[in-house]
VMD Tcl script that builds the backbone (N, CA, C; Angstrom):
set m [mol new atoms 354]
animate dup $m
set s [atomselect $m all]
$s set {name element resname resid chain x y z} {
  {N N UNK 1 A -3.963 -6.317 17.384}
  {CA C UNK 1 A -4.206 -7.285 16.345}
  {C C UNK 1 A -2.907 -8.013 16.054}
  {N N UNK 2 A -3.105 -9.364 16.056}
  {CA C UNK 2 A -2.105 -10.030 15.344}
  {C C UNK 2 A -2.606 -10.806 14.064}
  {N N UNK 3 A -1.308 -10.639 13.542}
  {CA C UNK 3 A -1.845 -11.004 11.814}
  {C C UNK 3 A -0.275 -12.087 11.206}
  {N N UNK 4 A -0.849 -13.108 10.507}
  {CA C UNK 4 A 0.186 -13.772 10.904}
  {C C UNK 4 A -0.188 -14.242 8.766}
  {N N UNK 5 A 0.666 -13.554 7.839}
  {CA C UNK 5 A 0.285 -13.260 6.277}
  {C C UNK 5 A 1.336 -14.616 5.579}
  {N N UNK 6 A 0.703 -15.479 4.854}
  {CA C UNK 6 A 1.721 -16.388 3.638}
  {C C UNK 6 A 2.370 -15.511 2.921}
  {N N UNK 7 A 3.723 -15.852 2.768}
  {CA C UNK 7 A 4.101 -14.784 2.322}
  {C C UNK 7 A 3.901 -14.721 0.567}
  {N N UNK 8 A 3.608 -16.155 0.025}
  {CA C UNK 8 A 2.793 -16.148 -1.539}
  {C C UNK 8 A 1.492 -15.685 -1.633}
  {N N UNK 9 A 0.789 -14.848 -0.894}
  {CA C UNK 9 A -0.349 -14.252 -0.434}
  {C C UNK 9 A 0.386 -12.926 -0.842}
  {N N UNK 10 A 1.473 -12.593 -0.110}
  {CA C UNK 10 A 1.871 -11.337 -0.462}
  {C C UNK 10 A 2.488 -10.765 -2.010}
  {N N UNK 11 A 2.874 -12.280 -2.386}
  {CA C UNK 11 A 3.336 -12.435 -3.847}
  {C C UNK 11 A 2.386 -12.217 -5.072}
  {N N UNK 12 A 1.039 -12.339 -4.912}
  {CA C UNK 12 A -0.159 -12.378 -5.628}
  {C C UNK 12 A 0.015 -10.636 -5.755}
  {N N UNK 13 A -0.170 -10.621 -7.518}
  {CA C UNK 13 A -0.458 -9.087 -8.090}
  {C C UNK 13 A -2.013 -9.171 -8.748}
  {N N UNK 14 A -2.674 -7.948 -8.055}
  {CA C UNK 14 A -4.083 -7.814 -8.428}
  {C C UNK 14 A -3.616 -6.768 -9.237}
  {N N UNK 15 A -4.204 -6.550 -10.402}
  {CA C UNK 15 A -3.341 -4.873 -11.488}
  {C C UNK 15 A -2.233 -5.248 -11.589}
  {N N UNK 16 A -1.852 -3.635 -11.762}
  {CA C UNK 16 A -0.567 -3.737 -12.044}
  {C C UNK 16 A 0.849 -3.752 -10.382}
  {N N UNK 17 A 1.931 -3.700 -10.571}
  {CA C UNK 17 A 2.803 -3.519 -9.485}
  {C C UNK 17 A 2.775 -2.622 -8.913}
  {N N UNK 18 A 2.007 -1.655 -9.324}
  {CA C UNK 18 A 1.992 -0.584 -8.487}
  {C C UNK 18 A 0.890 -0.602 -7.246}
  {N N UNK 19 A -0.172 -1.194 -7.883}
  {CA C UNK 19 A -0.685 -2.069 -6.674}
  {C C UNK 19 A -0.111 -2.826 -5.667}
  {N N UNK 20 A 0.363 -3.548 -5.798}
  {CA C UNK 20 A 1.012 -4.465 -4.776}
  {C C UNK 20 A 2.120 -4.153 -4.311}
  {N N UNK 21 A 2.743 -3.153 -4.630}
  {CA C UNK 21 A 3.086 -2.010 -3.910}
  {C C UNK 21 A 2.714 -1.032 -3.076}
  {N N UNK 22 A 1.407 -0.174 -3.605}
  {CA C UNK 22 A 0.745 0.417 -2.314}
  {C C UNK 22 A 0.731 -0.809 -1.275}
  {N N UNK 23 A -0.723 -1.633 -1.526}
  {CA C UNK 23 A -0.553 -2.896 -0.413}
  {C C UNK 23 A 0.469 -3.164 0.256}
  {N N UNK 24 A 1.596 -2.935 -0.331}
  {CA C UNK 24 A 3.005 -3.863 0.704}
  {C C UNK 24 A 3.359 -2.432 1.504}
  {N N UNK 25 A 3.036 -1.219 1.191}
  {CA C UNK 25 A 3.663 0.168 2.206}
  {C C UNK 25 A 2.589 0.030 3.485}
  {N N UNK 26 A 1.128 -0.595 2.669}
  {CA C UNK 26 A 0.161 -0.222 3.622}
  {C C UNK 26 A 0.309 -1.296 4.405}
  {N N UNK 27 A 0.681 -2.444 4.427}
  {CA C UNK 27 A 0.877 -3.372 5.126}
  {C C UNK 27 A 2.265 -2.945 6.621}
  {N N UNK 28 A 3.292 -2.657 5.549}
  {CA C UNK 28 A 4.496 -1.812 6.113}
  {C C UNK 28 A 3.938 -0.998 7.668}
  {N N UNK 29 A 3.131 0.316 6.684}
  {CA C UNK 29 A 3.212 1.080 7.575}
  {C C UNK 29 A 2.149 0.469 9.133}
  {N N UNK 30 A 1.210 -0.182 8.537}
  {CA C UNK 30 A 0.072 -1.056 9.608}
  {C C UNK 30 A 1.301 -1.606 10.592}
  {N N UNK 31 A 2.313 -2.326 10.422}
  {CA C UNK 31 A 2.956 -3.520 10.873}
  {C C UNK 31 A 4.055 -2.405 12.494}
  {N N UNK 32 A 4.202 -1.061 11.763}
  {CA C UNK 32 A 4.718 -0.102 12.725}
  {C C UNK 32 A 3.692 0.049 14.180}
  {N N UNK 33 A 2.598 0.072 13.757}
  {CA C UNK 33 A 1.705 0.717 15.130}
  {C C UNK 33 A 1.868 -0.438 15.866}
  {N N UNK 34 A 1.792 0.635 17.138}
  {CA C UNK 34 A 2.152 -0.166 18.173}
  {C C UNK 34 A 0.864 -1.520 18.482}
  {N N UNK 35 A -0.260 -1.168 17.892}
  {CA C UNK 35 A -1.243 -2.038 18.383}
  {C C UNK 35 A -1.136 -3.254 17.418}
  {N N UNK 36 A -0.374 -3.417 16.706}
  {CA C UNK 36 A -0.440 -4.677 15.446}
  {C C UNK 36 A 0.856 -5.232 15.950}
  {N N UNK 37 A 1.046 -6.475 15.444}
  {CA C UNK 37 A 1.905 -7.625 15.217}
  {C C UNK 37 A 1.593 -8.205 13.930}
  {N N UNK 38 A 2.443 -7.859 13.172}
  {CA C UNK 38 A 2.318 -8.751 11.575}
  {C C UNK 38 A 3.779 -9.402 11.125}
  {N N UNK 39 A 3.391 -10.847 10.949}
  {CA C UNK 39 A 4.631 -11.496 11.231}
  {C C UNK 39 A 4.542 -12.302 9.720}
  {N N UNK 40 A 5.295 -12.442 8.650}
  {CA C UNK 40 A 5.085 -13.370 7.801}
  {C C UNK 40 A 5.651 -14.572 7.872}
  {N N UNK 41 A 4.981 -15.701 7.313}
  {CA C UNK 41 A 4.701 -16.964 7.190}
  {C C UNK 41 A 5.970 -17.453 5.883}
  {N N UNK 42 A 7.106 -17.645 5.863}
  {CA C UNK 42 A 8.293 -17.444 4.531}
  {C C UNK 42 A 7.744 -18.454 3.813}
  {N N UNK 43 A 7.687 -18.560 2.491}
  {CA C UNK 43 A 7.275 -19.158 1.511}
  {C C UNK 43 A 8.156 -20.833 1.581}
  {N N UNK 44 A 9.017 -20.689 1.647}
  {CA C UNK 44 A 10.012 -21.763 2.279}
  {C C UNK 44 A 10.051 -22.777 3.287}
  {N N UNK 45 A 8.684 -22.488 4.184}
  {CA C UNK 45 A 8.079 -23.862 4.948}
  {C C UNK 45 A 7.274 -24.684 4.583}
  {N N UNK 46 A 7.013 -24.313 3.443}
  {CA C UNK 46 A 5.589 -25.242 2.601}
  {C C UNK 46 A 4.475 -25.468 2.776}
  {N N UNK 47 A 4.149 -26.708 2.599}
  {CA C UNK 47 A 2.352 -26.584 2.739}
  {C C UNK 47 A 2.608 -26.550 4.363}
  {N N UNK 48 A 1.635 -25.750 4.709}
  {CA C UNK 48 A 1.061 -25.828 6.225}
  {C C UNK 48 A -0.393 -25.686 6.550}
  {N N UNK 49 A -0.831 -25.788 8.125}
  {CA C UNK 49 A -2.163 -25.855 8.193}
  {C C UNK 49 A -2.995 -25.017 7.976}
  {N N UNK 50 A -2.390 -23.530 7.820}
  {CA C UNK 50 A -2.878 -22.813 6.899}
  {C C UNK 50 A -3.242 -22.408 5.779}
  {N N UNK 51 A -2.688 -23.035 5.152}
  {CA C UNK 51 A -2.554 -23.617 3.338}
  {C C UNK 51 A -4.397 -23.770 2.955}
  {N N UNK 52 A -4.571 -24.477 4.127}
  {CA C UNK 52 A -6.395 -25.164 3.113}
  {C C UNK 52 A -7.147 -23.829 3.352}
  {N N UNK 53 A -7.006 -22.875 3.717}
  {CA C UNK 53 A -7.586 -21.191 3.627}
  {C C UNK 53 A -7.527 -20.427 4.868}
  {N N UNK 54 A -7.820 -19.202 4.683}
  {CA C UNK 54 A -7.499 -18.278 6.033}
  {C C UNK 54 A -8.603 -18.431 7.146}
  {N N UNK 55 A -8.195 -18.064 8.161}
  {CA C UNK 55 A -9.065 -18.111 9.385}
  {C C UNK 55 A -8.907 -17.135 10.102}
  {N N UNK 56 A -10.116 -16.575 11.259}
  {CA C UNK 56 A -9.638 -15.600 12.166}
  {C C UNK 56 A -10.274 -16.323 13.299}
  {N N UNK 57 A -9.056 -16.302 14.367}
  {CA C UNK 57 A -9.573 -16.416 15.554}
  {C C UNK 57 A -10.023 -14.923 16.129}
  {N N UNK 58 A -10.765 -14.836 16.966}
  {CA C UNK 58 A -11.819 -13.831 17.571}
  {C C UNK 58 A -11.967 -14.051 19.281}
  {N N UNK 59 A -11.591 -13.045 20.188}
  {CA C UNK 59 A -11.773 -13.204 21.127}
  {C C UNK 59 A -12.856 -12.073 21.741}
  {N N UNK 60 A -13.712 -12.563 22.568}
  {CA C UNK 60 A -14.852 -11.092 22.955}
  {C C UNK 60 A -14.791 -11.479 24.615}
  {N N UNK 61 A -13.980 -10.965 24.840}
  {CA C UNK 61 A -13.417 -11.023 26.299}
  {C C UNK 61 A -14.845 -10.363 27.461}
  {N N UNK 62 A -15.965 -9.414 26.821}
  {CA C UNK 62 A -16.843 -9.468 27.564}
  {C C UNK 62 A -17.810 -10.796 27.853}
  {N N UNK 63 A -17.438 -11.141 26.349}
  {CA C UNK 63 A -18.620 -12.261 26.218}
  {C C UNK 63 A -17.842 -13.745 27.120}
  {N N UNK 64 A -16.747 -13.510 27.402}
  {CA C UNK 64 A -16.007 -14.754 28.054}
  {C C UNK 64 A -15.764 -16.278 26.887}
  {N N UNK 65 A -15.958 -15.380 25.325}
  {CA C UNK 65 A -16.008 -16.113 23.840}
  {C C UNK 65 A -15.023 -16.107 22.974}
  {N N UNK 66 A -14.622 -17.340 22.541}
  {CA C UNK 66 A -13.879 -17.420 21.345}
  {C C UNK 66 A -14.217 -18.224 20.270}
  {N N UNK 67 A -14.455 -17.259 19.038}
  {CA C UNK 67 A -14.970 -18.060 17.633}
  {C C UNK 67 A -13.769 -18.098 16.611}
  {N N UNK 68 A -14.051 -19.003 15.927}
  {CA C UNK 68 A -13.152 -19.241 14.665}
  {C C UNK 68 A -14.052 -18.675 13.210}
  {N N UNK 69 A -13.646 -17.868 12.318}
  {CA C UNK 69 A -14.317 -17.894 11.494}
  {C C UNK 69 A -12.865 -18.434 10.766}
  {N N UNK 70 A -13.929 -19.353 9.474}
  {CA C UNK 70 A -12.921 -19.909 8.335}
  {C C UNK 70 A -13.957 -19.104 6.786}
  {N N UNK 71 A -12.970 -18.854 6.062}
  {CA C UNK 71 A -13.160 -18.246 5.219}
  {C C UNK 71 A -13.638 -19.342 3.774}
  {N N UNK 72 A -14.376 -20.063 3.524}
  {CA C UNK 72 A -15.016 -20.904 2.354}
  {C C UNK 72 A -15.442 -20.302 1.037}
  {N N UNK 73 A -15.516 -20.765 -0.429}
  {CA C UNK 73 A -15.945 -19.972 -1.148}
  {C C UNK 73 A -17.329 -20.004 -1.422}
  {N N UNK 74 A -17.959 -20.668 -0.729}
  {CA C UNK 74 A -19.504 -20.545 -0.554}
  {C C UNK 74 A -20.186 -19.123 0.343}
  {N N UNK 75 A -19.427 -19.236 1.462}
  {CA C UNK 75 A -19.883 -18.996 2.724}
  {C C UNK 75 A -18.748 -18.486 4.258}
  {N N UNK 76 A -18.883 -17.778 4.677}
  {CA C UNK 76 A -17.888 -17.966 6.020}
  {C C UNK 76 A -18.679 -18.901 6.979}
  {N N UNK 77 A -18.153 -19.649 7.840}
  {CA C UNK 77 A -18.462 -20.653 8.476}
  {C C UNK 77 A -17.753 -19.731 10.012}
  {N N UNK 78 A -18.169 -20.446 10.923}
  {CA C UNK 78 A -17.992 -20.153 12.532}
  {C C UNK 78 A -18.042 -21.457 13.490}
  {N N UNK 79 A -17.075 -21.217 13.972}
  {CA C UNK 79 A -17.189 -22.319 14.858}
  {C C UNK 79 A -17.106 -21.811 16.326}
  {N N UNK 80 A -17.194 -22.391 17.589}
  {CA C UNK 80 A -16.916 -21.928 18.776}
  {C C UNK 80 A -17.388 -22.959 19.881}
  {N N UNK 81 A -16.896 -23.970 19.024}
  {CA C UNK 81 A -16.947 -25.435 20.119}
  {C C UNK 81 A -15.661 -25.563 20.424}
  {N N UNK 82 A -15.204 -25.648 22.108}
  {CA C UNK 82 A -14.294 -25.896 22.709}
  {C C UNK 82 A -13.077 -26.460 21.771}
  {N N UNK 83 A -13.306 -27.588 21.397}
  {CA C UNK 83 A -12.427 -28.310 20.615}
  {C C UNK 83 A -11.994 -27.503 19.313}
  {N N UNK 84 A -12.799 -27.310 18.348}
  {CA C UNK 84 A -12.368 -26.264 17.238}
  {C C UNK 84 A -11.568 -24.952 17.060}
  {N N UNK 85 A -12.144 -24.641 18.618}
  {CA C UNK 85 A -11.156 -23.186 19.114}
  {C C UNK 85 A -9.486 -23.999 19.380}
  {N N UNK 86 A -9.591 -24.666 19.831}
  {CA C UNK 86 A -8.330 -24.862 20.409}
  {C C UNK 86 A -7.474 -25.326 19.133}
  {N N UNK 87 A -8.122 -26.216 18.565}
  {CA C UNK 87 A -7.436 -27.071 17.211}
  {C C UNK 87 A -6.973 -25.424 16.381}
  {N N UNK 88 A -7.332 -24.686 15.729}
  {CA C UNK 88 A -7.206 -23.534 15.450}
  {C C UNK 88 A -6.284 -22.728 15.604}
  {N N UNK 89 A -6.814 -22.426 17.132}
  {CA C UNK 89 A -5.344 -21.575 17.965}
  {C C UNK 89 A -4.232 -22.213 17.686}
  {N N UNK 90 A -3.991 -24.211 18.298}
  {CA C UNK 90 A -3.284 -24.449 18.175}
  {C C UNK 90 A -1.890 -24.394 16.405}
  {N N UNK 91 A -3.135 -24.623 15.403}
  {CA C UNK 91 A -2.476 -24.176 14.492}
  {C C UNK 91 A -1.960 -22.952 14.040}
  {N N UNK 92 A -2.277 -22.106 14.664}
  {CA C UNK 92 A -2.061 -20.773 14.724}
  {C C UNK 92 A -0.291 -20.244 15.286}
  {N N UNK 93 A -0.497 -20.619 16.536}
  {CA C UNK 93 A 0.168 -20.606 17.609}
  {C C UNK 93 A 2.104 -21.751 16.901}
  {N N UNK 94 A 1.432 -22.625 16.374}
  {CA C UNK 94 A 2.838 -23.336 15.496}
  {C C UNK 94 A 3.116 -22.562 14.393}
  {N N UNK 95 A 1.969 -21.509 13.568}
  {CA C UNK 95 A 2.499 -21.140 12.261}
  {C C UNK 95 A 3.285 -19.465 12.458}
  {N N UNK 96 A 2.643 -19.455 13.699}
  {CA C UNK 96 A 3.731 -17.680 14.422}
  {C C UNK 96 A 5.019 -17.888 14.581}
  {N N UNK 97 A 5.082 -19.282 15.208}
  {CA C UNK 97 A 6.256 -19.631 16.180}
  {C C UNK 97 A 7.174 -19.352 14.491}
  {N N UNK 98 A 6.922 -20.007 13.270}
  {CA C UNK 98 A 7.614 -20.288 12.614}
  {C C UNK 98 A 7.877 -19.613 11.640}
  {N N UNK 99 A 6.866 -18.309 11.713}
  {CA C UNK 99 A 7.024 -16.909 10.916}
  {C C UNK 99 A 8.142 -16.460 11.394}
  {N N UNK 100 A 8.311 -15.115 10.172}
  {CA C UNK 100 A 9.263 -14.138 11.048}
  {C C UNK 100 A 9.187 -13.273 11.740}
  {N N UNK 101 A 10.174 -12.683 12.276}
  {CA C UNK 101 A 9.936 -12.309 13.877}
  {C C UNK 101 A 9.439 -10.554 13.058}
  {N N UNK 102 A 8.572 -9.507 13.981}
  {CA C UNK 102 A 8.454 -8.363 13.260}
  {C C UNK 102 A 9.360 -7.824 12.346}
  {N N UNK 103 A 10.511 -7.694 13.261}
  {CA C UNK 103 A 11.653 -7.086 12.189}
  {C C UNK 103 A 11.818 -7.619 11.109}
  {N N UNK 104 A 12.150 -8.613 11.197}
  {CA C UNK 104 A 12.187 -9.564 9.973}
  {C C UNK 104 A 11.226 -9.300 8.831}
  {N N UNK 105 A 9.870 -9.211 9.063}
  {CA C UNK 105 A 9.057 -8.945 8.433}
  {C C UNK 105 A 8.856 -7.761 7.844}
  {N N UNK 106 A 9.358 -6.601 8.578}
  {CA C UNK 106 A 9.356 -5.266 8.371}
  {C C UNK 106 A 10.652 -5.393 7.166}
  {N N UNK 107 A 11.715 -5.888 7.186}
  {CA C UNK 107 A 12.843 -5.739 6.112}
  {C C UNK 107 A 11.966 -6.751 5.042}
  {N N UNK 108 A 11.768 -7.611 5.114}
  {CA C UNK 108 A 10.982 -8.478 3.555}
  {C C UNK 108 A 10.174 -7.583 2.868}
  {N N UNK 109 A 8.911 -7.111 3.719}
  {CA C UNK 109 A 8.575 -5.899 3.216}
  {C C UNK 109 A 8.943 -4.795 2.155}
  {N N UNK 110 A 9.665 -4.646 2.930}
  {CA C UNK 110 A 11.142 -3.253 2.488}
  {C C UNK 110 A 11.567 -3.340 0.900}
  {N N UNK 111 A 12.403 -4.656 1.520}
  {CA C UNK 111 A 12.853 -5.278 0.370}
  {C C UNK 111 A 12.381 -5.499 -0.826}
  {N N UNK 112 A 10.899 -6.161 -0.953}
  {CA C UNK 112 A 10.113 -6.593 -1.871}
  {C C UNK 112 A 9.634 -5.272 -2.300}
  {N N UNK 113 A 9.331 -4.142 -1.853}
  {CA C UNK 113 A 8.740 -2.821 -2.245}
  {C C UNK 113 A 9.932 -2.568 -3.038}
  {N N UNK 114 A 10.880 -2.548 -2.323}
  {CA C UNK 114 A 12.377 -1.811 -3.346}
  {C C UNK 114 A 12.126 -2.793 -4.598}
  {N N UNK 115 A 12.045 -3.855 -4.695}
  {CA C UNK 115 A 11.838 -4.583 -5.937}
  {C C UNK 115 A 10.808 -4.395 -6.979}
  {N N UNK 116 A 9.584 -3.944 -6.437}
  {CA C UNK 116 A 8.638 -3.552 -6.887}
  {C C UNK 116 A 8.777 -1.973 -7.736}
  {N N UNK 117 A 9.701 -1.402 -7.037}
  {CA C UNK 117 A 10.148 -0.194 -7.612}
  {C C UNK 117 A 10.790 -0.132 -8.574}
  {N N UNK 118 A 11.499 -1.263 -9.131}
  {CA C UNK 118 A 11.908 -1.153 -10.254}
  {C C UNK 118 A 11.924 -1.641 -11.762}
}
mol reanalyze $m
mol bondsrecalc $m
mol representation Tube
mol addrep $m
């Protein structure tokens, strides 16, 4: 899995801090396994094409398929017309490049928990 998080997404407190604290260890510790890539998005690039809401690209490599789901507050929506996949990825693919790199992400993490701790 790759997961690619705003990092004012990560800034949002549901409860109290101690919440968003568990969340940021559980995020932490997720971001270690070897099967994840979680890279954050620094608050400091601004609006981007991710900004108008989250999306998951989806690949089903039996099915020889790739869908987009976008997340709406009506409804999740799906797409998986040639063009939409790509427009997608492609935004995808610019907002990784410009995240931080794991490590990086793993110390913000860190950091923000130590803050949270006190």
């Amino acid at each position: 899995m790759r997961a690619l998080v705003d990092e004012r997404a990560l800034l949002d407190t549901i409860g109290d801090r101690s919440v968003l604290r568990r969340q940021l260890e559980r995020i932490l510790v997720e971001s270690e396994q070897p099967r994840n890539t979680i890279r954050i998005l620094p608050e400091a690039i601004g609006l981007h094409p991710g900004s108008a809401g989250a999306f998951v690209l989806m690949t089903f490599p039996e099915a020889a398929r790739e869908v987009v789901w976008v997340e709406t507050m009506v409804s999740p929506v799906y797409f998986d017309g040639e063009d939409d996949v790509q427009r997608y990825t492609a935004a995808f693919t610019k907002l990784w490049e410009r995240a931080l790199d794991p490590g990086e992400t793993r110390t913000r993490l860190k950091e923000t928990i130590k803050e949270l701790e006190q």
